[in-house]
N, C-alpha and C positions, 0 to 999 in steps of 0.2 A: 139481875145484877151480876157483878165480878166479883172474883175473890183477888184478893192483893196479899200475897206471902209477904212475911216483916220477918227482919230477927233483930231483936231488941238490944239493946245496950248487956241487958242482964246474959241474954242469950249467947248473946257474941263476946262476953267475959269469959263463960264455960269452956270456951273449946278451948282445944290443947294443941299448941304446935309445938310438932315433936323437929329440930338439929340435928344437922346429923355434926358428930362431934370434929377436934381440930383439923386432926390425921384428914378423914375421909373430906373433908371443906377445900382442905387444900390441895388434895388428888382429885377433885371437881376443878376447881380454877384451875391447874396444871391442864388440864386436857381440854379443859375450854379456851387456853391459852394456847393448847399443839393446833386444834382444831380451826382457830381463828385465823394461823400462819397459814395452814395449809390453802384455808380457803383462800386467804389472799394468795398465795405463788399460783394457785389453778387461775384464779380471776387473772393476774398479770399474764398467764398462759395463753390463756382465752384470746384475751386484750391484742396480744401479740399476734394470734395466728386469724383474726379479725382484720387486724393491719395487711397482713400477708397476703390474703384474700381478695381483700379492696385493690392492691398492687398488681396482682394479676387478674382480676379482672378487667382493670384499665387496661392491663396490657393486651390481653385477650379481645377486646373491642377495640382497640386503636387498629389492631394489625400488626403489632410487634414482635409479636409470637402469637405462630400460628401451631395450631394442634394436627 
């Protein structure tokens, strides 16, 4: 047969989650808020030099400029 681990109602009352308090809650959200900008300006970076790419490449195959 199987074993099937549980943890019961009684079980899962016991544990203890520990907060972290106001100060450090709100120095998490702050940097997960710097973090969030950053990645979008790299992503619109990206985006942009993605476009730039595709443009000379077209141009690069047309014959418009040659290398």
């Amino acid at each position: 047969g199987s074993v099937r681990d549980s943890l019961n109602y009684s079980d899962l009352a016991e544990i203890e989650v520990h907060l972290p308090d106001d100060i450090i809650a709100d120095k998490i959200i702050n940097l997960n808020k710097t973090i969030s900008k950053q990645l979008l300006v790299h992503q619109q970076k990206l985006n942009a030099i993605k476009l730039q790419q595709k443009s000379l490449m077209q141009l690069l195959l047309t014959g418009i400029v040659r290398v």
